[in-house]
PDB file of N, H, CA, C and O in Angstrom:
ATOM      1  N   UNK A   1     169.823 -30.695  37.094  1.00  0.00           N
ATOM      2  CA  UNK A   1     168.445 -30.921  36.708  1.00  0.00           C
ATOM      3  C   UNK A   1     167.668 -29.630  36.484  1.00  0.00           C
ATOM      4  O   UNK A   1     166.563 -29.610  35.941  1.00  0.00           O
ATOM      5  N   UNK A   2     168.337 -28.507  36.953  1.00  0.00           N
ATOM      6  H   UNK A   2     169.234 -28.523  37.395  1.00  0.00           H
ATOM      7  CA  UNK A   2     167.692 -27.361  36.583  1.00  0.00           C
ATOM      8  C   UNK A   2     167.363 -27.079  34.722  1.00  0.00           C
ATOM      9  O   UNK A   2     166.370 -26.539  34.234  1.00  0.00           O
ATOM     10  N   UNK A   3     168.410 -27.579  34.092  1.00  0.00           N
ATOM     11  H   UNK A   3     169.217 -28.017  34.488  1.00  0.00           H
ATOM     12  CA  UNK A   3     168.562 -27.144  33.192  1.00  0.00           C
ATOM     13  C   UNK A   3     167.079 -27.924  32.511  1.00  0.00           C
ATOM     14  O   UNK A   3     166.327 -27.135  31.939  1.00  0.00           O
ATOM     15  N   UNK A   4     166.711 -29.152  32.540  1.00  0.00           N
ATOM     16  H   UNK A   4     167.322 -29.792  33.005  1.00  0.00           H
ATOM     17  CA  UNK A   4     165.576 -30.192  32.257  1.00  0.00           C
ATOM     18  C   UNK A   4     164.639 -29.600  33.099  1.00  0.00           C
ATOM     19  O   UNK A   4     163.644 -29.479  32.383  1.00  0.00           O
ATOM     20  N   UNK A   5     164.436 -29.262  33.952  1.00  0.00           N
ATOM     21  H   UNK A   5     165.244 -29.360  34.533  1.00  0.00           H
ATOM     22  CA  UNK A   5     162.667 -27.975  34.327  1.00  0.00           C
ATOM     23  C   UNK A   5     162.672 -26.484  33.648  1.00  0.00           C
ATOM     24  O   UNK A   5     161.716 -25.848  33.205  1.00  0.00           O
ATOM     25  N   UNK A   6     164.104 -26.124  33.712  1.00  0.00           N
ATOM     26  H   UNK A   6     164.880 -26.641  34.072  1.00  0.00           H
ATOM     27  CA  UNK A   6     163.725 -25.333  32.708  1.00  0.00           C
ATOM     28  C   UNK A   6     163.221 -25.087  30.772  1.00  0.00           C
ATOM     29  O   UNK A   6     162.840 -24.068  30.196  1.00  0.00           O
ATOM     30  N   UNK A   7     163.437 -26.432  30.271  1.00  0.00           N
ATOM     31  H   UNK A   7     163.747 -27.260  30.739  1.00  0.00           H
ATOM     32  CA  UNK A   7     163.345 -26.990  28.837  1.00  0.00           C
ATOM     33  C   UNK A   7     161.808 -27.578  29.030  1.00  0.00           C
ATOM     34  O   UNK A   7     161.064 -27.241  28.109  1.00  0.00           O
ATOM     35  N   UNK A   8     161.274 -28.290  29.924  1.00  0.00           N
ATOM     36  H   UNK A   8     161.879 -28.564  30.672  1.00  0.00           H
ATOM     37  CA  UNK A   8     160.235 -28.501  30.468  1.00  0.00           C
ATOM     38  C   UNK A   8     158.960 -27.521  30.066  1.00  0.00           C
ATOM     39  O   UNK A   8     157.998 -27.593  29.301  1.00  0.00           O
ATOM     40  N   UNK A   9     159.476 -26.603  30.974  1.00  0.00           N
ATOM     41  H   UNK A   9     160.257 -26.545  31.595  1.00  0.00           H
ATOM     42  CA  UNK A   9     158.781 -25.204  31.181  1.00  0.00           C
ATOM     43  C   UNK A   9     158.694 -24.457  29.902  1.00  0.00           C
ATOM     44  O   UNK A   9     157.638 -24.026  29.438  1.00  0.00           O
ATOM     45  N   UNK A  10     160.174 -24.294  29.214  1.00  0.00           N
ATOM     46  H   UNK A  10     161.031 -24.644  29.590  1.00  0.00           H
ATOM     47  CA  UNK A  10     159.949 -23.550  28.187  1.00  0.00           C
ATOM     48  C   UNK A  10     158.904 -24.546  26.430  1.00  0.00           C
ATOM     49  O   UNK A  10     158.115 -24.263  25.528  1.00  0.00           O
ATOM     50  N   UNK A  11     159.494 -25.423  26.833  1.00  0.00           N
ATOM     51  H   UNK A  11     160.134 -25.653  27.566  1.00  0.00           H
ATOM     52  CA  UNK A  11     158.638 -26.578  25.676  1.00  0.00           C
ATOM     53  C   UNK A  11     157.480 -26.476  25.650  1.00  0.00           C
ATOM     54  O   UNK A  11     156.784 -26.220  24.668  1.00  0.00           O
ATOM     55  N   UNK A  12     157.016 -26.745  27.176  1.00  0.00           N
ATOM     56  H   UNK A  12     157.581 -26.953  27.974  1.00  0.00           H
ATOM     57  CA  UNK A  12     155.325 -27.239  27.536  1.00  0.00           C
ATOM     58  C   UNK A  12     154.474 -25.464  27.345  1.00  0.00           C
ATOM     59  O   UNK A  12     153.274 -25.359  27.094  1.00  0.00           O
ATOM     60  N   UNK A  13     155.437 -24.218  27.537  1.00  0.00           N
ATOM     61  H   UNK A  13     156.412 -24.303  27.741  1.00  0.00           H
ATOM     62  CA  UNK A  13     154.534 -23.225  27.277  1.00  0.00           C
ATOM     63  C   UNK A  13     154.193 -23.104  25.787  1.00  0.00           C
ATOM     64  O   UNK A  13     153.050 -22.872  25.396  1.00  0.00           O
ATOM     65  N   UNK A  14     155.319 -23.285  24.924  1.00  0.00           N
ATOM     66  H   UNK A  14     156.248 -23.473  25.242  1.00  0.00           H
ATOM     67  CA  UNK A  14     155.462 -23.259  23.350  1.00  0.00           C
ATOM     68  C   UNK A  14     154.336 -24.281  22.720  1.00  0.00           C
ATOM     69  O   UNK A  14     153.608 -24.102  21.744  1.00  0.00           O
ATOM     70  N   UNK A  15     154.429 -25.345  23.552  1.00  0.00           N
ATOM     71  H   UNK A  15     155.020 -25.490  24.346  1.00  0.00           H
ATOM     72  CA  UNK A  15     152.969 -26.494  23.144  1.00  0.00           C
ATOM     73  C   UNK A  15     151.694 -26.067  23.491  1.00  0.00           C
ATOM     74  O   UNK A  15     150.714 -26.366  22.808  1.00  0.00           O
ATOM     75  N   UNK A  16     151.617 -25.309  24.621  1.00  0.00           N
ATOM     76  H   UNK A  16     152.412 -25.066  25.176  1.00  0.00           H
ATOM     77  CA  UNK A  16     149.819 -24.966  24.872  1.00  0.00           C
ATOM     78  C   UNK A  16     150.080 -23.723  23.882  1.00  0.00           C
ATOM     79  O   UNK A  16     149.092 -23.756  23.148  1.00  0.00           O
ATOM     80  N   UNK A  17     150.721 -22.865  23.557  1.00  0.00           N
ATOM     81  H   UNK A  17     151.523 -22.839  24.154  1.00  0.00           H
ATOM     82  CA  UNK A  17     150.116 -21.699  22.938  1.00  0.00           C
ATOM     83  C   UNK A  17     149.879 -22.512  21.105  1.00  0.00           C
ATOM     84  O   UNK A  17     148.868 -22.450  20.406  1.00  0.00           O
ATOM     85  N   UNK A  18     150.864 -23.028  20.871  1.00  0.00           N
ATOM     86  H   UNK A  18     151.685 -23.079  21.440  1.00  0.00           H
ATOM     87  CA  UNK A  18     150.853 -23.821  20.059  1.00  0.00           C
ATOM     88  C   UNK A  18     149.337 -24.456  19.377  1.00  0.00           C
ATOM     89  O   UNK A  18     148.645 -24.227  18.385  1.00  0.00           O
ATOM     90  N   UNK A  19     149.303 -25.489  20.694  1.00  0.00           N
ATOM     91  H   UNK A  19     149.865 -25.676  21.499  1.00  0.00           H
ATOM     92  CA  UNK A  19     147.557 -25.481  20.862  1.00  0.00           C
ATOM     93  C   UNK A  19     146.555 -24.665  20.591  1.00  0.00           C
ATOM     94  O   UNK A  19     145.879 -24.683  19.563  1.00  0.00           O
ATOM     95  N   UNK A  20     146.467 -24.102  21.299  1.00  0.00           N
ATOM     96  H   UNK A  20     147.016 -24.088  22.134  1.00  0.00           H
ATOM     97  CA  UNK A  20     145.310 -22.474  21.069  1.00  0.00           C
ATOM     98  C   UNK A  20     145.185 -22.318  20.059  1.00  0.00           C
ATOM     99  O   UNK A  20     144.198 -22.491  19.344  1.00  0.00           O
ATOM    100  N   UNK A  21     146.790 -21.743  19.705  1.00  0.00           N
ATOM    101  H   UNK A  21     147.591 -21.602  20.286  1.00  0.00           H
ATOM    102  CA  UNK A  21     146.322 -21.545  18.094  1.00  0.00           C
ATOM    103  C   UNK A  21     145.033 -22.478  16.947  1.00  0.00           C
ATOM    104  O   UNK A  21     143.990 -22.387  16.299  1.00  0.00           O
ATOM    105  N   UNK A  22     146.236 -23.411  17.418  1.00  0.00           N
ATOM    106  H   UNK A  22     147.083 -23.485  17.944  1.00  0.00           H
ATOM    107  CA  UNK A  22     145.286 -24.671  16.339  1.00  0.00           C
ATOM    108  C   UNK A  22     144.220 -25.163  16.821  1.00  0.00           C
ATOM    109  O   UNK A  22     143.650 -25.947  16.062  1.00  0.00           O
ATOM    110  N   UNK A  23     143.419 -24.868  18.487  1.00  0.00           N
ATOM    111  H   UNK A  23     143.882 -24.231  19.104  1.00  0.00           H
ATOM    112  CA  UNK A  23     142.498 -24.650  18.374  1.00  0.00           C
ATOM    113  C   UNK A  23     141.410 -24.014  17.899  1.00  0.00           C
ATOM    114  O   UNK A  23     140.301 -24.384  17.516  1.00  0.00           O
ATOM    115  N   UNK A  24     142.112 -22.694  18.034  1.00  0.00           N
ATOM    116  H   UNK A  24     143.014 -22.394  18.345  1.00  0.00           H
ATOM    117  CA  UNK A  24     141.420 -21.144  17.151  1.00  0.00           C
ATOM    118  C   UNK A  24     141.327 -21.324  15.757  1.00  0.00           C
ATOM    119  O   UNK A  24     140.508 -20.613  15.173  1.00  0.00           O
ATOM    120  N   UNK A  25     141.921 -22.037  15.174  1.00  0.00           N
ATOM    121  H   UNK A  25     142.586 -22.613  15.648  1.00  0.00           H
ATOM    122  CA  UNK A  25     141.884 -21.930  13.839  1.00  0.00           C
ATOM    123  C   UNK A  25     140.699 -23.291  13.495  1.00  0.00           C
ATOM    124  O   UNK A  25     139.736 -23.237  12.731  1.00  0.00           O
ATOM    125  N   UNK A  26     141.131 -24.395  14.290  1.00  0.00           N
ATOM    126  H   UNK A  26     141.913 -24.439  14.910  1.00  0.00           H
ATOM    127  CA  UNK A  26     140.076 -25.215  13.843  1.00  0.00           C
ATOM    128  C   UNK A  26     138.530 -24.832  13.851  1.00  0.00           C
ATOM    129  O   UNK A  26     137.543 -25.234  13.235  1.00  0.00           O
ATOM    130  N   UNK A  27     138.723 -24.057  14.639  1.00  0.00           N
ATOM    131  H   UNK A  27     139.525 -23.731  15.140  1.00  0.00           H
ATOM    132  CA  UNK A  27     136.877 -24.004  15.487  1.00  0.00           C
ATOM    133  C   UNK A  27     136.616 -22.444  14.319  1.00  0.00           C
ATOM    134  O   UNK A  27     135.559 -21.869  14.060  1.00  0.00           O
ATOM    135  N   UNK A  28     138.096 -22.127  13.804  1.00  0.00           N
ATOM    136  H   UNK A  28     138.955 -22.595  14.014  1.00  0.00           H
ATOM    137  CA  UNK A  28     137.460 -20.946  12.889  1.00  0.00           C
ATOM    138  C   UNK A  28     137.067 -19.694  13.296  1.00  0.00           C
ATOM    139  O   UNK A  28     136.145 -19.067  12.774  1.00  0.00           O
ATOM    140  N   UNK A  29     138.011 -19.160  14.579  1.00  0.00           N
ATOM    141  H   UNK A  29     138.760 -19.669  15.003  1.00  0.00           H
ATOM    142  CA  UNK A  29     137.925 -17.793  15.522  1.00  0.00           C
ATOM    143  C   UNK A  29     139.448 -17.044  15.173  1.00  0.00           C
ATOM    144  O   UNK A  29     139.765 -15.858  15.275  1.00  0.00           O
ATOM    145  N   UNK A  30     139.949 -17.786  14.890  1.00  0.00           N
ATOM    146  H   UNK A  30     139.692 -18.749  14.808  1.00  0.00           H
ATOM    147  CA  UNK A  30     141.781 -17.454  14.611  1.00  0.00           C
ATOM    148  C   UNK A  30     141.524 -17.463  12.658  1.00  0.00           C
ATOM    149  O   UNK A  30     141.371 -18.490  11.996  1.00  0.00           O
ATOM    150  N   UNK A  31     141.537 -16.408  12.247  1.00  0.00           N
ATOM    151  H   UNK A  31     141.661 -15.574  12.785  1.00  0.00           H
ATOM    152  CA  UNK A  31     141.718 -16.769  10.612  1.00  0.00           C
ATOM    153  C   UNK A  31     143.066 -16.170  10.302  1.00  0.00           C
ATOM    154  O   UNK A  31     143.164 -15.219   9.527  1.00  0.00           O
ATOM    155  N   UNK A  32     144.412 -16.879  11.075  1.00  0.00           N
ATOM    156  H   UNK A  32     144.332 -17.651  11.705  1.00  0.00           H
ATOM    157  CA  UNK A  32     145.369 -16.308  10.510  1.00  0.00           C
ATOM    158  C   UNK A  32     146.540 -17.190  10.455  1.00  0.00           C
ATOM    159  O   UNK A  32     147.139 -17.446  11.500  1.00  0.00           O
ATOM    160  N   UNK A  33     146.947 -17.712   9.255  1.00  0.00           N
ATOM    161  H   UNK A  33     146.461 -17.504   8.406  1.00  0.00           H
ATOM    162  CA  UNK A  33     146.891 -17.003   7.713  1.00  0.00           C
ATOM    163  C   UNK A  33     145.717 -17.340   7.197  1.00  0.00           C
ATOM    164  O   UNK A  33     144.824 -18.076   7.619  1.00  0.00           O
ATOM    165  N   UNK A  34     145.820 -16.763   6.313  1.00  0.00           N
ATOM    166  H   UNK A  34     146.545 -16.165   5.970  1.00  0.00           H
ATOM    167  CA  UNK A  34     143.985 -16.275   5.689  1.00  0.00           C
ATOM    168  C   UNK A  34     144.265 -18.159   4.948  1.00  0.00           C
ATOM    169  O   UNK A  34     143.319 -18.944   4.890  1.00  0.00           O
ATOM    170  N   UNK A  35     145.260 -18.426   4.618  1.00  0.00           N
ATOM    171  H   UNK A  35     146.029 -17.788   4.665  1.00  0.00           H
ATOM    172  CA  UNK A  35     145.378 -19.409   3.446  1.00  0.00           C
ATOM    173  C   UNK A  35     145.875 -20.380   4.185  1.00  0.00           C
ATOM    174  O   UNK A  35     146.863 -21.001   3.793  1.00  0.00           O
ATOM    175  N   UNK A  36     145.380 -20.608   5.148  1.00  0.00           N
ATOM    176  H   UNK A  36     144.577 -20.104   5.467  1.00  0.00           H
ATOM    177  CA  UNK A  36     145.636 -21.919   6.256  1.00  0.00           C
ATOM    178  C   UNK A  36     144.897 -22.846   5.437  1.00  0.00           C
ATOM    179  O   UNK A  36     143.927 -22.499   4.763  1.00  0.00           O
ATOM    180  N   UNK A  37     145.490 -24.396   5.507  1.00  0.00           N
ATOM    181  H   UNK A  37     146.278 -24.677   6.055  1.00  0.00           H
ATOM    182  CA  UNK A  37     144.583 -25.362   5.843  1.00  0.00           C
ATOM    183  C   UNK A  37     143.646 -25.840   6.885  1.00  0.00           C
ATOM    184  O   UNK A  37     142.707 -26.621   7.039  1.00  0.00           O
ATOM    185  N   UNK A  38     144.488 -24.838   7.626  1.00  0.00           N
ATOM    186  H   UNK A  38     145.251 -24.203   7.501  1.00  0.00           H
ATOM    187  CA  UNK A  38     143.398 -25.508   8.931  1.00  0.00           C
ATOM    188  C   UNK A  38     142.322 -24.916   9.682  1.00  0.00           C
ATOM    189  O   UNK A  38     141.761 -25.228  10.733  1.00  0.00           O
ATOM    190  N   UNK A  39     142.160 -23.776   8.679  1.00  0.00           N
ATOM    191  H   UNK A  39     142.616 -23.523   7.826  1.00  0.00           H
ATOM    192  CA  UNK A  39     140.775 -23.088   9.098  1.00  0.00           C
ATOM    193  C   UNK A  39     139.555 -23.729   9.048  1.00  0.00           C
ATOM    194  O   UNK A  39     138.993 -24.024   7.993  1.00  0.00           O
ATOM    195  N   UNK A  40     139.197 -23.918   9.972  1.00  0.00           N
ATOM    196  H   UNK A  40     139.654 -23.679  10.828  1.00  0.00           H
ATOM    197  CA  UNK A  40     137.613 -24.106   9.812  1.00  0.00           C
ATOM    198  C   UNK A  40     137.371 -25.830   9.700  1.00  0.00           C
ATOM    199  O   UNK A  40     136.357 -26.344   9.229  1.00  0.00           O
ATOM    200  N   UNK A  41     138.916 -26.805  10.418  1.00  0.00           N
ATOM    201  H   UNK A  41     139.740 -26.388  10.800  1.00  0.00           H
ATOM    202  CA  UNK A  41     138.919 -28.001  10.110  1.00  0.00           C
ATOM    203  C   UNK A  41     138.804 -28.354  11.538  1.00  0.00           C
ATOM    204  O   UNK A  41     139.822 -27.966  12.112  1.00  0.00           O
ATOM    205  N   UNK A  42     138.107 -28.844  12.224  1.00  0.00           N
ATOM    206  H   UNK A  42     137.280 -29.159  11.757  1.00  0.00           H
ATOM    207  CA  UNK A  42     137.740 -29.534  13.417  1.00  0.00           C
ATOM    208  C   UNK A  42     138.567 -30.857  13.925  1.00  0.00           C
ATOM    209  O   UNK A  42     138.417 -31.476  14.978  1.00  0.00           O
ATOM    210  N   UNK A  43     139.347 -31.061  13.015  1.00  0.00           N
ATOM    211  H   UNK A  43     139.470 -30.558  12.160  1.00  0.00           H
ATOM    212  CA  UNK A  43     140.281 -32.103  13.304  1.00  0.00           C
ATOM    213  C   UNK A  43     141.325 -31.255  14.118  1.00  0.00           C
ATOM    214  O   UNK A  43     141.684 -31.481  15.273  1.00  0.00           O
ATOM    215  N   UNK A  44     141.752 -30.218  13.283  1.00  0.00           N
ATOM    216  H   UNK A  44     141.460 -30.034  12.344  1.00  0.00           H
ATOM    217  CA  UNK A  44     142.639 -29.142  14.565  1.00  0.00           C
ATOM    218  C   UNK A  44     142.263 -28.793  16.018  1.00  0.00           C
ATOM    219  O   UNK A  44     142.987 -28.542  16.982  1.00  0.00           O
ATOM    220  N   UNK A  45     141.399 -28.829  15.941  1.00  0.00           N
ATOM    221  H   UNK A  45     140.811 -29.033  15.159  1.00  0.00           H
ATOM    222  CA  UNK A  45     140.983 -28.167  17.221  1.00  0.00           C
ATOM    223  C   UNK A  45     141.053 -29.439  18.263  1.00  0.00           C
ATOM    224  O   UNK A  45     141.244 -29.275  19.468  1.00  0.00           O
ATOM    225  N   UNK A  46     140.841 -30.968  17.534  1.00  0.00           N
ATOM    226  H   UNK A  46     140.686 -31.101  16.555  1.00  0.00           H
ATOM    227  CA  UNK A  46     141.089 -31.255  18.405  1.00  0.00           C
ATOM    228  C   UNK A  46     142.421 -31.951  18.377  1.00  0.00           C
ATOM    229  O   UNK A  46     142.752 -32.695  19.300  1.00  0.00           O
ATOM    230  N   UNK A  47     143.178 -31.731  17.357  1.00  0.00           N
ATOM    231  H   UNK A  47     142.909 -31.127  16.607  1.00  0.00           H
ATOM    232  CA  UNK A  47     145.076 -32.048  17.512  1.00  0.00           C
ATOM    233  C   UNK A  47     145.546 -30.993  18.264  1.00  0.00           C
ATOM    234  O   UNK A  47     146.716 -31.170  18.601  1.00  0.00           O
ATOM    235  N   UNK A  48     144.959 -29.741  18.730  1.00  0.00           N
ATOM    236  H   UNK A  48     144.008 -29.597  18.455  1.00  0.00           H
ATOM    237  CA  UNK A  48     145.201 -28.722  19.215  1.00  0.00           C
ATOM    238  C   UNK A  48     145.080 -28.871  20.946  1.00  0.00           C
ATOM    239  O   UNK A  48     145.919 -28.766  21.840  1.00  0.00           O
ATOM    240  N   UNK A  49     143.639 -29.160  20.942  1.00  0.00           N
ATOM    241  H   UNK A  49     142.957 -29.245  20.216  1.00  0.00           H
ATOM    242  CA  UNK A  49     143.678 -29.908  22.289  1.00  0.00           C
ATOM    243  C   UNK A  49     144.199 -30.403  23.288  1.00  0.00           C
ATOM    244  O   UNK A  49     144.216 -30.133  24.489  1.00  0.00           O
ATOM    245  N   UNK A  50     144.820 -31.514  22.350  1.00  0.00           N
ATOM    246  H   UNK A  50     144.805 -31.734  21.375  1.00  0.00           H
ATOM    247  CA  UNK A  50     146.148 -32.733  22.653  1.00  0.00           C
ATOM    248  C   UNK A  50     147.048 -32.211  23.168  1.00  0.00           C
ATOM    249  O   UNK A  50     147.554 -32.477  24.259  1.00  0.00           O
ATOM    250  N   UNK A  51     147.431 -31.117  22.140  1.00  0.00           N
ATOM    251  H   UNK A  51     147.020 -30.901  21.255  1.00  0.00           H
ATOM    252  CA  UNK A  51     148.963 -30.551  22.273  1.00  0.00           C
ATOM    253  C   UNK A  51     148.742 -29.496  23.134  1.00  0.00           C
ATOM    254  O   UNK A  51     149.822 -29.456  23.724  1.00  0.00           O
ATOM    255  N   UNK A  52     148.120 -28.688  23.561  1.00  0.00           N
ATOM    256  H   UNK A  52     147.243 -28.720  23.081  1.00  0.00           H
ATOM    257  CA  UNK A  52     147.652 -27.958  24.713  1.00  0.00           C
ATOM    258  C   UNK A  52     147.681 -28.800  26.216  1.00  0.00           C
ATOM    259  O   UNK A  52     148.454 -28.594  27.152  1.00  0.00           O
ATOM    260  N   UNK A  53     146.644 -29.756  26.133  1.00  0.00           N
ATOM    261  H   UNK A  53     146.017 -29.923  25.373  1.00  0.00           H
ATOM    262  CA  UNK A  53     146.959 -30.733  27.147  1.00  0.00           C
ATOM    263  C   UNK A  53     148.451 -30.988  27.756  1.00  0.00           C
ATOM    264  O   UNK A  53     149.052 -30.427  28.672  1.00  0.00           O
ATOM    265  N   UNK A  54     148.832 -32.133  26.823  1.00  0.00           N
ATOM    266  H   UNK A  54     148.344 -32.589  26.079  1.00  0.00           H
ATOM    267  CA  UNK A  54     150.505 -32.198  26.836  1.00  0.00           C
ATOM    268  C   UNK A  54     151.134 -31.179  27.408  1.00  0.00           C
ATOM    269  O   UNK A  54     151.611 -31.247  28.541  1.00  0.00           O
ATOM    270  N   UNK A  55     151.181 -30.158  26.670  1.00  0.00           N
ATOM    271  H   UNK A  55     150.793 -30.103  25.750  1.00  0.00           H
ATOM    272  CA  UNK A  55     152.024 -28.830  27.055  1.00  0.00           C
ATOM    273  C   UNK A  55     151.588 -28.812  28.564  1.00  0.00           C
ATOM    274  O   UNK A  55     152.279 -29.141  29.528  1.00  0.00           O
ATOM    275  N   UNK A  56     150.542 -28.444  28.565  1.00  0.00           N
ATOM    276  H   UNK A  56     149.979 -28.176  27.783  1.00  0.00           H
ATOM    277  CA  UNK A  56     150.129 -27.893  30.503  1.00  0.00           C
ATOM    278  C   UNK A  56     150.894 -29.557  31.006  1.00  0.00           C
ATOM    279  O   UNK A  56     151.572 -29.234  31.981  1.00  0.00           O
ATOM    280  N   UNK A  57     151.031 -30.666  30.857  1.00  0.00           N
ATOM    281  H   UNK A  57     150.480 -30.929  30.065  1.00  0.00           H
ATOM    282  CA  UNK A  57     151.141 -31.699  31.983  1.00  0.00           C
ATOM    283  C   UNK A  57     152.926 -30.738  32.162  1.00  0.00           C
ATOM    284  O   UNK A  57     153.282 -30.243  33.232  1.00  0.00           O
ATOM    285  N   UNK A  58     153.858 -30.680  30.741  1.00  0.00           N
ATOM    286  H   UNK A  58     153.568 -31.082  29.872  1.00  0.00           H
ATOM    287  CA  UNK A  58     155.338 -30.265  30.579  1.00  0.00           C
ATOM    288  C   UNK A  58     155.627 -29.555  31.212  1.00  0.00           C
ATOM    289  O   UNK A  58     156.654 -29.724  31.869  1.00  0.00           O
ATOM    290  N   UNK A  59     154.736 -28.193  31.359  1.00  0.00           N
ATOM    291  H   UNK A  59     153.902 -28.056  30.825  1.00  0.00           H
ATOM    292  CA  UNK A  59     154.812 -26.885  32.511  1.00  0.00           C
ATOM    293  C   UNK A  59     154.464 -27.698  33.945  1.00  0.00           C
ATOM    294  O   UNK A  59     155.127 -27.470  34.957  1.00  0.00           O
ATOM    295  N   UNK A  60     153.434 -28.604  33.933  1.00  0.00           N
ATOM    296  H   UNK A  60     152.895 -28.790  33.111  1.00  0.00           H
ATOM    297  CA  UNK A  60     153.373 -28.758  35.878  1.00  0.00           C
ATOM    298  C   UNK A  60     154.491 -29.900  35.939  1.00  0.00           C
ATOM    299  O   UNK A  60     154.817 -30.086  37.111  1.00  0.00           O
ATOM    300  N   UNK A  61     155.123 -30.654  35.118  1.00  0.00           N
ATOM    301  H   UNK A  61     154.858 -30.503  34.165  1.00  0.00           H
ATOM    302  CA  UNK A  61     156.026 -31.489  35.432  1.00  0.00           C
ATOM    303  C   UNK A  61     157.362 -30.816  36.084  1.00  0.00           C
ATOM    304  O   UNK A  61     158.113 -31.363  36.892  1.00  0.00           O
ATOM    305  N   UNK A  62     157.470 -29.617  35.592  1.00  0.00           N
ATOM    306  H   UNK A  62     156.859 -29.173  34.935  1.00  0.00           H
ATOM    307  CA  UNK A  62     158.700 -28.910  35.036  1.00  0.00           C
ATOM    308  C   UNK A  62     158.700 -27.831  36.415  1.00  0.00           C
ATOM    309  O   UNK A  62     159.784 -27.578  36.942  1.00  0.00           O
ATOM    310  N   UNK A  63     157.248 -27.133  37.036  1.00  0.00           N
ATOM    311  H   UNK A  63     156.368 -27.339  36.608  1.00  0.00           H
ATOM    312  CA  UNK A  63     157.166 -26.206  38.080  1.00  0.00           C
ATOM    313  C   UNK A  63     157.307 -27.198  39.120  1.00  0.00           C
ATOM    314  O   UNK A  63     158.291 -27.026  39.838  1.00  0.00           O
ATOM    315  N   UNK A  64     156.568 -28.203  39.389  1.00  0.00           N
ATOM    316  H   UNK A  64     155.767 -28.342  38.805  1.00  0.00           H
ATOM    317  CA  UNK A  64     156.675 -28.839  40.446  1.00  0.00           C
ATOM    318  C   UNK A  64     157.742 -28.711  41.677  1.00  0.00           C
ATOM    319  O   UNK A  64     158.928 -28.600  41.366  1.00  0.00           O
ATOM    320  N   UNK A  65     157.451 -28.720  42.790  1.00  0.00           N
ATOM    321  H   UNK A  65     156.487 -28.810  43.043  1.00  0.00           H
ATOM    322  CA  UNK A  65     158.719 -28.926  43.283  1.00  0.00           C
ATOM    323  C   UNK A  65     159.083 -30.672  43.681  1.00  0.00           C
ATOM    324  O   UNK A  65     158.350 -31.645  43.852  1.00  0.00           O
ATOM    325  N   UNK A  66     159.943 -30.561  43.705  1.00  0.00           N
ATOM    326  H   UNK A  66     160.539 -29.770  43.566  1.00  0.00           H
ATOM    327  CA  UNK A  66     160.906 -32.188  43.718  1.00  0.00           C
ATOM    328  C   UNK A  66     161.316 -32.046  45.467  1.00  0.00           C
ATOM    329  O   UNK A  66     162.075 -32.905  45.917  1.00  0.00           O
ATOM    330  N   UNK A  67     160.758 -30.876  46.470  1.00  0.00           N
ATOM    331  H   UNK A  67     160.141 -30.179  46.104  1.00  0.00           H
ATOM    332  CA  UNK A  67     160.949 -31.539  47.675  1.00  0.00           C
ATOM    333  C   UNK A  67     162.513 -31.733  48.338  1.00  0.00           C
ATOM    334  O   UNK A  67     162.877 -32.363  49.331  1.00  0.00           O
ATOM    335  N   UNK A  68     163.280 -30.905  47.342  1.00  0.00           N
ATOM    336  H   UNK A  68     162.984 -30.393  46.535  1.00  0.00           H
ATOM    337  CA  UNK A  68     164.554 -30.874  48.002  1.00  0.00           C
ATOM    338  C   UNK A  68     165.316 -30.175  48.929  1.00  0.00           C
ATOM    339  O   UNK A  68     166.531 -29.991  49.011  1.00  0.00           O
ATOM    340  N   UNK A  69     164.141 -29.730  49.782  1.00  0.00           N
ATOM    341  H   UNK A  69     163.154 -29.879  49.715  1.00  0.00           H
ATOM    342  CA  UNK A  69     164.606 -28.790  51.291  1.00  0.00           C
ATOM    343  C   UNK A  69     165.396 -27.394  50.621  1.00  0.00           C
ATOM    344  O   UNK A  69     166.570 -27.060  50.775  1.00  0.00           O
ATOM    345  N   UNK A  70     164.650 -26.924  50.072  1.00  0.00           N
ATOM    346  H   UNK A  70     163.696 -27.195  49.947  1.00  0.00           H
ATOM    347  CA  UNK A  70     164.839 -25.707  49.340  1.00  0.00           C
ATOM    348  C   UNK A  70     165.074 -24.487  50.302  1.00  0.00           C
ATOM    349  O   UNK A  70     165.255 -23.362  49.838  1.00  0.00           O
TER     350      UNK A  70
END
């Protein structure tokens, strides 16, 4: 099961930065690529949100400990 907290961990960090981004870009603080669609579109920011969210539950699912007399 190590191998599934570690995919966890690595997924759920790739989804919040993921996020950010497409937060940054929705809200129009991130202009990069200059030739995004999703600059300055408020629908990102909050599909960005989501996937930020998500990501952080993947990382605490994934750090947690499971209590196995470690």
């Amino acid at each position: 099961m190590a191998i599934m907290r570690r995919a966890f961990l690595v997924i759920g960090t790739l989804a919040v930065l993921m996020g950010l981004l497409w937060v940054g870009q929705g809200l129009g603080l991130i202009r990069w690529p200059a030739s995004s669609f999703m600059l300055g579109d408020p629908r990102w920011a909050i599909n960005g949100s989501i996937t930020a969210l998500i990501g952080i539950g993947l990382v605490w699912f994934g750090a947690r400990d499971r209590g196995r007399g470690k």
